[in-house]
C-alpha positions as CSV (number, residue, x, y, z in Angstrom):
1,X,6.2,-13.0,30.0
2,X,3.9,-13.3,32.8
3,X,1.5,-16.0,31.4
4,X,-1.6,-16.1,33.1
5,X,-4.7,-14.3,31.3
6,X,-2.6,-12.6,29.0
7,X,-2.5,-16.3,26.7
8,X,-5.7,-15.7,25.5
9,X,-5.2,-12.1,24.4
10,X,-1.5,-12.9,23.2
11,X,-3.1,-16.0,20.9
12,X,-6.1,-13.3,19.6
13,X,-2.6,-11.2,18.3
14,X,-1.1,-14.0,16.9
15,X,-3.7,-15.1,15.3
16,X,-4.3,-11.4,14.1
17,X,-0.8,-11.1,12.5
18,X,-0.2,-14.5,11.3
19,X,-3.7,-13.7,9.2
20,X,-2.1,-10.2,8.1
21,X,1.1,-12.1,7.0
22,X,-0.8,-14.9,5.2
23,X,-2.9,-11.9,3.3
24,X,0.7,-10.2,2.6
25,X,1.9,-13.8,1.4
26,X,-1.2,-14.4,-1.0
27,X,-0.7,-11.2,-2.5
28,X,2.9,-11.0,-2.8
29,X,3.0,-14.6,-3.9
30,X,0.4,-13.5,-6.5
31,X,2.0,-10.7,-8.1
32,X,5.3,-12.3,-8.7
33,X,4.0,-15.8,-9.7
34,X,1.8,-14.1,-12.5
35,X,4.4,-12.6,-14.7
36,X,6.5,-15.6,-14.2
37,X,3.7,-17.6,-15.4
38,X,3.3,-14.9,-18.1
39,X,7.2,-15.7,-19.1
40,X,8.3,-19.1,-18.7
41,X,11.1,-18.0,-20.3
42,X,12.2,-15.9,-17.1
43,X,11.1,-18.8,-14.6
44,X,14.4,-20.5,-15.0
């Protein structure tokens, strides 16, 4: 970890991934809330 100019870029990644991860979490989070919601019975 030099530091220097390489911040910037290493924030543009992290910024790139953490959007990735949120879009994976959305969609994840989506699928298996829906049939749980579809099945109270299986939510507990």
């Amino acid at each position: 970890m030099t530091g220097g100019n390489d911040v910037g870029g290493t924030r543009g990644i992290i910024g790139i991934v953490l959007g990735l991860a949120a879009g994976l979490a959305f969609g994840a989070g989506g699928a298996i809330v829906k049939p749980l919601l579809e099945s109270p019975g299986s939510s507990r």
